[in-house]
C-alpha positions in Angstrom: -22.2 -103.5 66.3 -25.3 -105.3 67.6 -27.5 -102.4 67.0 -26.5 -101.5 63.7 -27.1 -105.2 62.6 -30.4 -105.2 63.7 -31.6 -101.9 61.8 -30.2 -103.2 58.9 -32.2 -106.3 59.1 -35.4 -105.0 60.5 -35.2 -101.3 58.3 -38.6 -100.6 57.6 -39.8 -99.2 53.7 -37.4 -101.2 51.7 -37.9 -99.8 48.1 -37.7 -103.2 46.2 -38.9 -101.6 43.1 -38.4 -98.1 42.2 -40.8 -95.6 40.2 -39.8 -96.3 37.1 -42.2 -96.4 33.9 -43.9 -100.0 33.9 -47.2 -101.9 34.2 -46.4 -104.9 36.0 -43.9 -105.0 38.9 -42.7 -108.0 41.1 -40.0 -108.3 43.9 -39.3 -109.2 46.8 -39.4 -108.8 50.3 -36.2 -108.8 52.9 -37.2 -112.3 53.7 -37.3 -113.4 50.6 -41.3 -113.5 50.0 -42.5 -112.6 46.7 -44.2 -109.3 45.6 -46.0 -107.6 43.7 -48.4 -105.2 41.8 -49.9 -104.9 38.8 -51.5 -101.8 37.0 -54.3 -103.2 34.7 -55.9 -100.0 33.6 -55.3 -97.4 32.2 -52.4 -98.8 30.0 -49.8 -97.0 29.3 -49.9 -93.7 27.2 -53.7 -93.7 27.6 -55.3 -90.9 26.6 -58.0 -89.5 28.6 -60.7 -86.5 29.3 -59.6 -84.3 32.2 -61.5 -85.4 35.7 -61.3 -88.3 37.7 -59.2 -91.5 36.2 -59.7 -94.7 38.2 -57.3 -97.2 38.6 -57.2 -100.6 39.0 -55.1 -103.8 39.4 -54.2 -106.8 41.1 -51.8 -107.8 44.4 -49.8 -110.4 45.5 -47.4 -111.7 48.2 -46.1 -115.0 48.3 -47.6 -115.8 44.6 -44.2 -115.0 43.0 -40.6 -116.7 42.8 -39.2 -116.4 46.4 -36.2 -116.2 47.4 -34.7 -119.3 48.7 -31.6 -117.7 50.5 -33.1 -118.3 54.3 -31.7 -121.0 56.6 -33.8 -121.5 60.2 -32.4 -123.4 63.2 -34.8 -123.9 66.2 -33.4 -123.9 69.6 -35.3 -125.5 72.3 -35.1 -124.9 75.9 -35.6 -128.7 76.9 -34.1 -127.9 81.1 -36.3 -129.6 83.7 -38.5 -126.5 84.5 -40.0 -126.7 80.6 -41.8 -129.9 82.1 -44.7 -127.8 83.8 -48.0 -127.8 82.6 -48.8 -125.4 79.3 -52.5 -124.7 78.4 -51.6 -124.5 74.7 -49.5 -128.5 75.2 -49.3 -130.9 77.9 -46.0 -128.9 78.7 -44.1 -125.8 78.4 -41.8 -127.9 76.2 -44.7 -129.3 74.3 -45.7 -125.7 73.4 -42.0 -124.9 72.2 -42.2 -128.1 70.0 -45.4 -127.0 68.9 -44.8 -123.6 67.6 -41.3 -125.1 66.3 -43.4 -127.5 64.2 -45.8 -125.1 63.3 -42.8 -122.7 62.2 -41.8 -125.1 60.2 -44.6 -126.0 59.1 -44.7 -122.9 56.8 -41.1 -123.0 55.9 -41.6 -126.3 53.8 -44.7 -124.8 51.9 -44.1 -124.0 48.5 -43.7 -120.1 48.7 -41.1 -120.1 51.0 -37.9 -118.6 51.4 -36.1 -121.2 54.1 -33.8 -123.4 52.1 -32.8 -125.3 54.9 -33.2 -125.9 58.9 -32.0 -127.6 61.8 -32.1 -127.6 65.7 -30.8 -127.5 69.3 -31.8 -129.2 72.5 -30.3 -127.2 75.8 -30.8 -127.3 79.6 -27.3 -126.5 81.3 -25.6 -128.6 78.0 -26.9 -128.8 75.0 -26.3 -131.2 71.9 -27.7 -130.5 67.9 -30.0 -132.2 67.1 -29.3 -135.0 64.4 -32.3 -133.9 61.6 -32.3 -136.8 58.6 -32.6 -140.6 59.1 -29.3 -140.6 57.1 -26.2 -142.9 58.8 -24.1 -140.2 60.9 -25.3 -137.0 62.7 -27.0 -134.4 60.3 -27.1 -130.9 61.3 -28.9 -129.7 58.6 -31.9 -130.7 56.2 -34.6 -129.0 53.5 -38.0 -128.1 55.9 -39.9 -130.0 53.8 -37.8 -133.4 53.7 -39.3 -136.8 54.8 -36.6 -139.0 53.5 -37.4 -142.0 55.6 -41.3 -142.3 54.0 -43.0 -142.2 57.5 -45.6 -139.1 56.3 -43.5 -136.7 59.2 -41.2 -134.1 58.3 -38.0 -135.1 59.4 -37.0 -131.9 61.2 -40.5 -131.9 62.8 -39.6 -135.6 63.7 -36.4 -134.8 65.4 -37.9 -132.0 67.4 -41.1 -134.2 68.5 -38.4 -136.3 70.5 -37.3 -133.9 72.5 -37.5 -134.4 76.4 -35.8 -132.7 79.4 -32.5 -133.6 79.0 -32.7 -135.4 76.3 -33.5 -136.1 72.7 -33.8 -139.7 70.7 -34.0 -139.1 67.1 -32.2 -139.5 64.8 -29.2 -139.8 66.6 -30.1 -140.3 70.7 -28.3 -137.3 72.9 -28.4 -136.2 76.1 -27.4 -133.3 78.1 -27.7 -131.6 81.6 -31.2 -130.2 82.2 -30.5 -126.5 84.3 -30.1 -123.5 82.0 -27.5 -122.0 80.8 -27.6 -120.1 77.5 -24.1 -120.4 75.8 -24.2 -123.7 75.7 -26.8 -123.5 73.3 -25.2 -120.5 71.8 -22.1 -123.1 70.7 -24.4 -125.5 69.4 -26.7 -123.9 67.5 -23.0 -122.1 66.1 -22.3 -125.6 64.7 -24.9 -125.7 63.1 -25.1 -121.9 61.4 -21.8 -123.1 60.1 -23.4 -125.8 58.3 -25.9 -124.1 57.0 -24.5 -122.0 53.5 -27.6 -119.7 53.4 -27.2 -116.2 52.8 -29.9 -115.1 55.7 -29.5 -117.3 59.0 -32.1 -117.0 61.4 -32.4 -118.5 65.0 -35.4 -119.3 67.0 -33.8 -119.3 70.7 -36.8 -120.6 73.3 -35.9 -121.1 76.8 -38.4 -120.6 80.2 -35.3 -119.7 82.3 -32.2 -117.0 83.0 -29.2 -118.3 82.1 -26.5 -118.7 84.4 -23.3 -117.7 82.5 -22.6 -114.6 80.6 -24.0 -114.4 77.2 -22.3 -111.2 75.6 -18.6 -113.1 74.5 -20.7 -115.7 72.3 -22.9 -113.6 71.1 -20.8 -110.8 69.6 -18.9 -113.7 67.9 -21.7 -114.4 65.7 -21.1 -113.7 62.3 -23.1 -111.3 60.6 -25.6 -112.9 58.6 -27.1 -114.6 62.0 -29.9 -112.8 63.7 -31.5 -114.4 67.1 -34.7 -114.4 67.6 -35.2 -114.8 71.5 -38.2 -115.6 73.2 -38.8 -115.6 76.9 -41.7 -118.4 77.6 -44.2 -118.4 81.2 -45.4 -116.4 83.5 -41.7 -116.0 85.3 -39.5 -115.2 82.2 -38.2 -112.1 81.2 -36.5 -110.6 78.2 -34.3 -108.5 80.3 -34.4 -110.4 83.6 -32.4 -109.2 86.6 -29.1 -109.4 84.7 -28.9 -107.9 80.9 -25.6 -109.8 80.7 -26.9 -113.3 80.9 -30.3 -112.5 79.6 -32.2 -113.4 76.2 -32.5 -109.8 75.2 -28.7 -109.4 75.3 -28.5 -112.3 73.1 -30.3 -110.6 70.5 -28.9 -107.4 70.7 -25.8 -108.3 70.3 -27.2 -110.6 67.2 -29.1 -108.2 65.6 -32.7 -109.6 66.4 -35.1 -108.8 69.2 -36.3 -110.6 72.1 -40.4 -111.6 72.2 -41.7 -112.3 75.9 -44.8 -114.6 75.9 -45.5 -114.9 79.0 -48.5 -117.1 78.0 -46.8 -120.5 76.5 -50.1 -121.6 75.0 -49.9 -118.8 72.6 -46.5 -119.9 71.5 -47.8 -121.8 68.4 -49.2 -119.1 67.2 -46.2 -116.3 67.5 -43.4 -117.9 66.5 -44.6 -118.5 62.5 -45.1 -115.3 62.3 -41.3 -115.1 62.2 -41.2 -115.8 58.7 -44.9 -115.4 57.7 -45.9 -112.8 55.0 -48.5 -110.5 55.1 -49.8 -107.6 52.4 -50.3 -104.9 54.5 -51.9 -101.8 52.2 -52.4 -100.3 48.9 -51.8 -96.5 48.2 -51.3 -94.6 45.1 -49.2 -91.3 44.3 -50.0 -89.4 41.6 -46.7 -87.7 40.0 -44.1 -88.5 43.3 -47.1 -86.5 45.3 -48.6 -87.7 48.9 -49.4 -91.4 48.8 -53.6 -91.9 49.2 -54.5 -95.3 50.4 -56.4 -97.6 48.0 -59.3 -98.7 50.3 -61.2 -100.6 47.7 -59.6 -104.0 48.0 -60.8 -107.4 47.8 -60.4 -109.2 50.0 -59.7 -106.4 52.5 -56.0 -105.7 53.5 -54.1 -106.3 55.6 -54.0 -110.3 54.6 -51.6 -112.8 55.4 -49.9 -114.6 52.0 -49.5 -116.3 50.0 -52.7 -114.0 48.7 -54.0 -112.1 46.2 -56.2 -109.0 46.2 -57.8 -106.7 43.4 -58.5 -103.1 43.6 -59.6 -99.8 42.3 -58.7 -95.9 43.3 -60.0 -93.0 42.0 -57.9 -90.3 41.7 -58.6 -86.1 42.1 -59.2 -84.2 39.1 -56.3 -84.3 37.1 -55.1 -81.0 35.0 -54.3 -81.8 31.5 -50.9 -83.0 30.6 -48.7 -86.4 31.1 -49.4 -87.9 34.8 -47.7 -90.8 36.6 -49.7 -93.1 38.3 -47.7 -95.4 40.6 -49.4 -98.1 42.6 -47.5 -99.0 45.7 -48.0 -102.4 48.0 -46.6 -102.4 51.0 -46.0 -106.4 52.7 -43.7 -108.0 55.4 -42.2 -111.1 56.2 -39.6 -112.5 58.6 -36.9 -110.4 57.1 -39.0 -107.1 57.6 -41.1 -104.8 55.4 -41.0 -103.7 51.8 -42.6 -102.6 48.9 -42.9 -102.8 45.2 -44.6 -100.3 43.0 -45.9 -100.1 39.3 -46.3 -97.6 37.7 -48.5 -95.9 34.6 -48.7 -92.9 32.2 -51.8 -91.2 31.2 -52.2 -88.1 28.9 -55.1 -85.9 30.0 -56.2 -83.8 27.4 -59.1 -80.9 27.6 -61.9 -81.0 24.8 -61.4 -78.9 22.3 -63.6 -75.3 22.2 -65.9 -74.8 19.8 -67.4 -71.7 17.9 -70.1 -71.9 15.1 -69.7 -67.9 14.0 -72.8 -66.1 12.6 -75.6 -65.5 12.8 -75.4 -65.7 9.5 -78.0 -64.5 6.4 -78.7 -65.0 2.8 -81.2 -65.8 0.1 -82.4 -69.3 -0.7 -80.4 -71.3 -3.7 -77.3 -68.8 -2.9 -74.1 -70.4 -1.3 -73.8 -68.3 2.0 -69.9 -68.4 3.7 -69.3 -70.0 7.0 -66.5 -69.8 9.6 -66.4 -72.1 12.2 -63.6 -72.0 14.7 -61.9 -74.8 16.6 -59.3 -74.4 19.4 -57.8 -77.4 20.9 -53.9 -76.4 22.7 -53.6 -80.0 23.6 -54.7 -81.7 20.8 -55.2 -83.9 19.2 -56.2 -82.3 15.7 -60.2 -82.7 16.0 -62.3 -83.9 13.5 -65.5 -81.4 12.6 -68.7 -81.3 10.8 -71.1 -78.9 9.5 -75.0 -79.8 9.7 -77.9 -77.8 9.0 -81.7 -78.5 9.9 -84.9 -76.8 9.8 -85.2 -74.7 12.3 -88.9 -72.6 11.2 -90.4 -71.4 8.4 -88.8 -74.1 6.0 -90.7 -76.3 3.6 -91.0 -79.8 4.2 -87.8 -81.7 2.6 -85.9 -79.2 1.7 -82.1 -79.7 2.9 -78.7 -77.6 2.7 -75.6 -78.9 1.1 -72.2 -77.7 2.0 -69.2 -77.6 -0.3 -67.3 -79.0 2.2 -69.1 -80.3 5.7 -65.4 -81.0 7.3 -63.9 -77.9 6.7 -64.3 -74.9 9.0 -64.2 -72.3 6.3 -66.9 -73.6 4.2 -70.3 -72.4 2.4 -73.6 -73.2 2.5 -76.9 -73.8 0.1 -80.3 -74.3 1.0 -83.1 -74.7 -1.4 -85.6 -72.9 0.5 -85.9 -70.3 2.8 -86.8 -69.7 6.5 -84.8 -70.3 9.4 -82.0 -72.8 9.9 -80.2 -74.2 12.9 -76.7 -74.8 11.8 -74.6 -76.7 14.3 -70.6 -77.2 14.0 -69.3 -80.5 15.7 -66.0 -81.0 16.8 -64.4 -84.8 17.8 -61.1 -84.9 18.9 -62.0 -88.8 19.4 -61.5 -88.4 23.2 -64.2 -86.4 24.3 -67.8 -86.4 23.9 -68.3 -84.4 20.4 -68.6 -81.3 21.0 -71.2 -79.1 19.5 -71.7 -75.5 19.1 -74.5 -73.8 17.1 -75.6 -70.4 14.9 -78.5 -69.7 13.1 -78.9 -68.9 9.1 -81.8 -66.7 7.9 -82.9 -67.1 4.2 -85.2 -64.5 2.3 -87.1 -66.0 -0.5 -86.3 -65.9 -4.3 -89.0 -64.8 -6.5 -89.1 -67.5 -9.5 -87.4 -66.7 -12.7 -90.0 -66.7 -15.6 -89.1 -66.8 -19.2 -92.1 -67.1 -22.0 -90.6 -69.9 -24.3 -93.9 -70.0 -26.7 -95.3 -67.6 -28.9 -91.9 -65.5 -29.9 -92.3 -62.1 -29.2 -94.2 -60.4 -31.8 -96.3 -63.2 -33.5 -99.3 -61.8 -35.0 -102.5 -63.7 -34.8 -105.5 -63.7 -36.4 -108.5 -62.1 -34.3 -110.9 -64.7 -32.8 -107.6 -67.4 -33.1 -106.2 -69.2 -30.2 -103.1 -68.4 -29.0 -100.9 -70.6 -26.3 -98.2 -68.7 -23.9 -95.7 -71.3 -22.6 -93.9 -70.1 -19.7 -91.1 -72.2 -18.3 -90.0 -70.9 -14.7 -87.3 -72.0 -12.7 -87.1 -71.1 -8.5 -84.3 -71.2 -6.4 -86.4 -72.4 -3.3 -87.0 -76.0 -5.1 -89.6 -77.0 -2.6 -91.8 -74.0 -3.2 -95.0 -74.4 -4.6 -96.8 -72.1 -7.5 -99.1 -70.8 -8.9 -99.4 -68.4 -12.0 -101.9 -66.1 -14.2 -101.6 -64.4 -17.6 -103.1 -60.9 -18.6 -103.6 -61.0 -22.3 -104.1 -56.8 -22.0 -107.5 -57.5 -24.2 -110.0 -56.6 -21.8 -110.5 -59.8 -20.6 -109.9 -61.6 -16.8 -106.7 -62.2 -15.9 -106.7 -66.3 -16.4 -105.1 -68.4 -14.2 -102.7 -70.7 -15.4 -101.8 -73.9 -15.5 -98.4 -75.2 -13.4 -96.7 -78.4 -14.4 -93.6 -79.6 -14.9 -91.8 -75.9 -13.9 -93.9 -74.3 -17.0 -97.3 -72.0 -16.3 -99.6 -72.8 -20.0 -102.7 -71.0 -21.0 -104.6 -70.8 -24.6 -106.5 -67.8 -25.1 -108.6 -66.6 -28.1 -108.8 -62.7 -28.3 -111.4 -60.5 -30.5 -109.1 -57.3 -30.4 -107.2 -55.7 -32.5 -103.6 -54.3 -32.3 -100.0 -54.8 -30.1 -100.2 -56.1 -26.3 -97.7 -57.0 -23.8 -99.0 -60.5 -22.7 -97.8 -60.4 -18.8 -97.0 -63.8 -17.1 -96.3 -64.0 -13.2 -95.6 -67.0 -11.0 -95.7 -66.7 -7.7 -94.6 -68.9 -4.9 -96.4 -70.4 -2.1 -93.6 -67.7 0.2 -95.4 -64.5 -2.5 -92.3 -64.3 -3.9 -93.5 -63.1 -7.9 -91.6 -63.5 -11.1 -93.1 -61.9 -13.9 -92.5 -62.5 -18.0 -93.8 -59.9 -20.5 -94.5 -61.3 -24.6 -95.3 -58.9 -27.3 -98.4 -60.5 -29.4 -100.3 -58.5 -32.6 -103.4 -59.5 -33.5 -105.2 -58.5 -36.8 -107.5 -59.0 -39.5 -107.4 -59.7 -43.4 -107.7 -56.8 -45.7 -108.3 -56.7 -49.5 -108.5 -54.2 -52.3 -109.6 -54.2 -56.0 -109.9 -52.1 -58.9 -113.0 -53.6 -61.0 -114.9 -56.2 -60.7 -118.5 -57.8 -62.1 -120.9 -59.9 -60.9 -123.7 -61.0 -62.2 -127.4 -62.6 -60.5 -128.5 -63.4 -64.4 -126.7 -66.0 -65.9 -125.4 -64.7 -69.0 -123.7 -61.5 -68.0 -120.3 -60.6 -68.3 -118.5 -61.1 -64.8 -114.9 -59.9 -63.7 -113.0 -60.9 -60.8 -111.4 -58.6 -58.7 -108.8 -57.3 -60.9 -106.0 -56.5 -59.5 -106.0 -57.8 -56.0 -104.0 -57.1 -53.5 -104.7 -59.2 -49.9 -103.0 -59.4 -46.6 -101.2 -60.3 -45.0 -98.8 -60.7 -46.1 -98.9 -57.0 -47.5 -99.0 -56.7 -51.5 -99.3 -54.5 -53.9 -100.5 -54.7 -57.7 -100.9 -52.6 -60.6 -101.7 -52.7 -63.9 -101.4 -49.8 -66.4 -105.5 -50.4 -68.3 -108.1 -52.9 -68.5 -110.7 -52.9 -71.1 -113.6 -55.3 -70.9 -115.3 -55.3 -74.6 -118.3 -53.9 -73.6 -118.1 -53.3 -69.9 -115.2 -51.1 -69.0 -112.3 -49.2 -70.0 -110.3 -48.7 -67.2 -106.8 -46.7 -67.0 -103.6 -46.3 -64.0 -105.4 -49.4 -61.4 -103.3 -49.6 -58.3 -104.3 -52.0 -55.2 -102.9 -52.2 -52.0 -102.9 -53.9 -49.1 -100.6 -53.6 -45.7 -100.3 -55.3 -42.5 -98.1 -53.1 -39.7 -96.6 -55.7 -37.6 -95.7 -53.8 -34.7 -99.7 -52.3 -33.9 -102.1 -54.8 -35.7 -103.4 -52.1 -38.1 -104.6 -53.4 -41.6 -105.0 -50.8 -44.7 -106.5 -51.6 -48.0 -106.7 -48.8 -50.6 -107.7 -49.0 -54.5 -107.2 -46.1 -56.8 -107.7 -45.5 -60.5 -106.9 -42.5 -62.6 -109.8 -43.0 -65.1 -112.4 -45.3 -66.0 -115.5 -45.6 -68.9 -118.2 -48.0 -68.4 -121.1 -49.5 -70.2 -120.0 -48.2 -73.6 -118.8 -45.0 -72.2 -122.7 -44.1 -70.3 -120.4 -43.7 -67.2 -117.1 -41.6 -67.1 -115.1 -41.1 -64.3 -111.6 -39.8 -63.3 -109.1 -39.9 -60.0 -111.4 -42.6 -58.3 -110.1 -44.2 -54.7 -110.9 -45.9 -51.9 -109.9 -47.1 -48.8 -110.4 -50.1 -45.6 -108.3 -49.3 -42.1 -109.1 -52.2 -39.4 -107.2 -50.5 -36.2 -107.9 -51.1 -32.5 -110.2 -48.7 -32.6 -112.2 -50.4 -35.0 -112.8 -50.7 -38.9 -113.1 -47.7 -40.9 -114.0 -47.5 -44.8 -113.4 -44.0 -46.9 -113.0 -43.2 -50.4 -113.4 -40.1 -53.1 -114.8 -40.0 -56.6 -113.2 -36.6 -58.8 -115.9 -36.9 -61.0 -118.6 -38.7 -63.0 -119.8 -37.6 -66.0 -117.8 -34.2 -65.7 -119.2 -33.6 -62.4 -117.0 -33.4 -59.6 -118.5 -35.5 -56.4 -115.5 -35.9 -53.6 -115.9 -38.3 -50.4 -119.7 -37.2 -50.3 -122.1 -40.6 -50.4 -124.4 -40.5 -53.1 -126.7 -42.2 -55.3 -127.1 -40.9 -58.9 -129.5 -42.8 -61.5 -128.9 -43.4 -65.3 -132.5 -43.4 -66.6 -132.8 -46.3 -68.5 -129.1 -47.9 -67.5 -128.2 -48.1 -63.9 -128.2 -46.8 -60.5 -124.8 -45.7 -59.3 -123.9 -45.5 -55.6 -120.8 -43.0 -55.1 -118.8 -43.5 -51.5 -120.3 -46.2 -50.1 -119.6 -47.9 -47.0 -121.1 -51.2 -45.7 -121.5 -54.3 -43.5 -121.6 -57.3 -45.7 -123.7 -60.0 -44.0 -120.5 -62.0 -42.5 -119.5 -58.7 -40.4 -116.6 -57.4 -42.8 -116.8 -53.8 -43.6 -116.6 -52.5 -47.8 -115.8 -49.6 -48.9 -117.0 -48.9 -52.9 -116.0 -45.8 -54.3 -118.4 -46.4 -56.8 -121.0 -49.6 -57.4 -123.2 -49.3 -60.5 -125.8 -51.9 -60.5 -127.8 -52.2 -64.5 -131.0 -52.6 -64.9 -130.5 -56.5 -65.7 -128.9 -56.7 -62.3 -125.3 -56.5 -63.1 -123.0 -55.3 -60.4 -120.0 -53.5 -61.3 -117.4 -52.2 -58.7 -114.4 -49.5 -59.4 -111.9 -48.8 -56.4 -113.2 -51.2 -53.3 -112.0 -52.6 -50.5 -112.9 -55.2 -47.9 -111.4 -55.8 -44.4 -112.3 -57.9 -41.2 -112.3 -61.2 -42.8 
């Protein structure tokens, strides 16, 4: 029965608090003490990166609410033999009061878990000990009570007066001073039944053997007693040379144990250990796996309480998933050792993996496709990005803009070519980002060149100024340009001017006919765009069928009847003419005729029949004709006959003795550069001019 008492008492690893889910745990010990352990990081349900998670927290014994359930009695060997000398006291008896003092001592601090106390004096007799100031003989008393003022604990009062034999406060007893242990055993039963504590501890002290037979009081000890025997000198024993009468047996059969101190001067210091607390280690288990001891604490363990300690551990790798972290402390006090653990949750997650795609290719100003890929098991749902940077070969400030940046499956447009560095971030906010990265490679665009000014197939007037407007537009928008224009006239190809996205140049041409004016623009990459405008450029043209002019004033004069000019082309007739005394003319027809499409001007008179100067000149089926091509200008004409004689396209000059000279076919350069054609000129002899069927062109 003895035995199985004491390892209930004394069991070691008491589980006070179990594994359960929390941050913050408190107990207590079998004494009573108070403790506990807190988790301060990580909280609860914190996420983390897979690796190493270190943990940390705070410990404590003594700091919390004890457990007040503990009743001591001290009882004090006070025979004749406890009178000898004691290095520790002036007497073996002094160090028993002593370390009873002491013990008690720490029972009336705040922390602790003794609600009450009291004592026994023994030799051969013994007598309890009267502990409060009170009328009558108290048995019992808080450790902490000084009821009558004097500034001593009373208990520690009462035990002070203890000499062989005797005691003197509060009530004076006395009693036989041999040994003899049941005695003592009865008394200190008297007062155990006084006491209504749950836990009932004794302190038994004696420097003797006892001469009776212990093992008939002892097993009557209820259960919730324990004695706590100690043998005290250099000639006690626990055992001695008979078990049956010997300390050791008493606390067998009690459930305690039996502590030898065979130095007495030590006493003081062994006996408050009975109910002291200490916090002994730290370890942590990570998911119900083999505890590893916290080492960094501060202030180092073990420690005796009340106390409190911080610390930190570091734990292996973890894999990813849910883990529990439990923090265990570990502590005794009188009633034996225990523990309390807290416990927390992490998630370890792995970072999610990341894949750009590509290399990927394209043309500058085009949206090229992306498709980025993100895989993350674990979660959670990352957050990415698309970003693009000049990588070589890109103008300076040009950028890329994405239809959507957080999207995996996205596209892309940069306005200029060369070689980017595209990089795809993923953040799944637990992590550092991370990154992966592909390339895109743009060609250039050539520009795109329109000609806005002249419209294709405006016709100019040789030696006039033309201006080609030629807007362009380039999908690389930090290119630069240049451009030039081929006018197709024989001349340099000019170099135009760029501003504003246009290319301008004025040009005056002395050619004749249809060209393809040619612009190109080319970028600072030699990317060329190229516009093409149809221009025609020409000259005037004019054709008559009689006219008269005159140096001497008084002469009839005719204007150039009819006249046909161009552009635009026109054409007159008129059926006759007669001019009273200059000419008779029949069937006049003038032309003139600008082709559009080739530059070429034609002017062409014709007549059927004609008399002049009072019939001295007759002529029939008379024509002529001005052609301006690129070529050049060219004059023709033909006379049927004058006079009756036929003549043709021949040139030729035929005088009228005493009227005129007459020039037939005749083609010239008038002194401004034009070219006439006369199919016939008759100039009088009084220096009038008359012309039938001529033409002019190059005006």
């Amino acid at each position: 029965m003895g035995m199985a008492r004491r390892s209930c008492v004394l069991a070691v690893g008491v589980l006070l608090a179990g594994t359960v889910q929390a941050h913050a745990v408190d107990g207590n010990l079998p004494g009573g003490t108070g403790i506990g352990v807190t988790v301060t990081s990580p909280t609860p349900g914190t996420l983390l990166s897979q690796g190493a998670v270190t943990v940390t927290g705070t410990a404590q014994i003594g700091a919390g609410q004890p457990v007040r359930d503990t009743a001591l009695t001290y009882v004090v060997d006070a025979s004749g033999s406890t009178g000898s000398a004691c290095a520790g006291g002036p007497t073996i008896l002094g160090c028993e009061v002593g370390s009873t003092r002491r013990l008690n001592a720490i029972a009336a601090q705040t922390d602790t878990v003794v609600a009450a106390v009291g004592a026994v004096a023994f030799g051969n007799g013994a007598a309890t000990i009267d502990v409060r100031p009170a009328a009558g003989d108290q048995l019992v008393t808080a450790p902490g009570a000084d009821e009558d003022g004097n500034g001593i604990r009373d208990i520690e009062d009462a035990l002070s007066s203890i000499t062989p034999g005797a005691v003197s406060r509060f009530t004076p007893k006395t009693f036989p001073a041999a040994t003899d242990y049941v005695p003592a055993v009865n008394a200190a039963t008297s007062v155990t039944n006084a006491q209504t504590q749950r836990r009932k501890i004794v302190l038994f002290l004696s420097d003797g053997f006892s001469s009776t037979d212990v093992r008939a009081v002892a097993s009557a000890q209820p259960a919730a007693v324990d004695y706590l025997t100690f043998a005290v000198g250099t000639g006690a024993r626990c055992r001695g040379a008979n078990y049956n009468s010997s300390l050791q047996a008493l606390a067998d059969l009690t459930g305690g144990r039996c502590t030898e101190v065979l130095d007495p001067s030590t006493l003081p210091n062994i006996v408050p250990g009975v109910i002291a607390s200490q916090l002994t280690d730290l370890s942590l288990s990570i998911d119900g796996g083999t505890p590893i001891a916290v080492s960094s604490v501060t202030p180092a363990l073990p420690r005796p309480g009340p106390t409190s300690v911080t610390y930190s551990v570091t734990t292996p790798t973890l894999s990813s998933g849910t883990h529990s972290l439990c923090v265990t402390a570990r502590g005794t006090d009188g009633g034996g050792a225990g523990t309390v653990a807290a416990c927390t949750n992490v998630v370890v997650n792995n970072a999610p993996t990341v894949l750009a795609g590509g290399p990927y290719a394209g043309a500058e100003g085009s949206a090229v496709s992306l498709a980025g890929t993100v895989t993350d098991p674990d979660g959670p749902p990352a957050a990415v990005q698309w970003t693009a940077t000049a990588q070589s070969g890109v103008d300076a400030g040009a950028a890329c803009t994405f239809s959507d940046s957080q999207s995996l499956t996205t596209s892309v447009t940069c306005d200029d070519d060369g070689v980017w560095a595209l990089r795809l971030t993923a953040d799944d906010g637990l992590h550092t980002a991370v990154v992966a990265t592909t390339t895109l490679s743009l060609t250039n665009v050539a520009p795109s060149v329109s000609v806005s000014s002249p419209a294709t197939g405006t016709v100019v007037a040789r030696g006039g100024s033309v201006t080609v407007v030629a807007p362009f537009t380039d999908a690389g928008r930090h290119d630069t340009h240049t451009c030039t224009i081929d006018f197709v006239d024989g001349t340099a190809v000019e170099t135009g001017t760029v501003s504003n996205g246009q290319c301008t140049a004025s040009h005056t041409s002395n050619t004749i006919g249809s060209r393809n004016v040619l612009v190109r623009v080319t970028d600072d990459d030699g990317g060329a765009g190229t516009a093409v405008v149809q221009i025609v450029t020409y000259v005037r043209g004019e054709s008559w069928d009689l006219s008269a002019t005159s140096l001497v004033p008084g002469l009839l004069t005719v204007a150039k009847t009819p006249l046909a000019t161009c552009p635009p082309s026109s054409t007159q007739t008129t059926a006759s003419l007669n001019v009273t005394g200059l000419a008779s003319v029949s069937a006049l027809r003038a032309d003139c005729t600008l082709d559009m499409t080739n530059g070429r001007t034609t002017a062409t008179a014709s007549i059927s029949g004609a008399s002049l100067l009072a019939g001295a000149i007759s002529l029939s089926d008379v024509q002529s004709t001005c052609t301006m091509t690129a070529s050049g200008p060219t004059g023709a004409s033909r006379v049927g006959t004058l006079n009756g004689q036929s003549l043709g396209t021949a040139s030729a000059t035929i005088s009228l003795l005493g009227v005129a000279t007459i020039y037939v076919n005749q083609t010239t350069t008038l002194p401004t550069g034009e070219l006439a054609q006369y199919a016939v000129r008759v100039v009088t002899l009084l220096g009038q001019e008359i012309v039938i069927a001529g033409c002019r062109i190059g005006f």
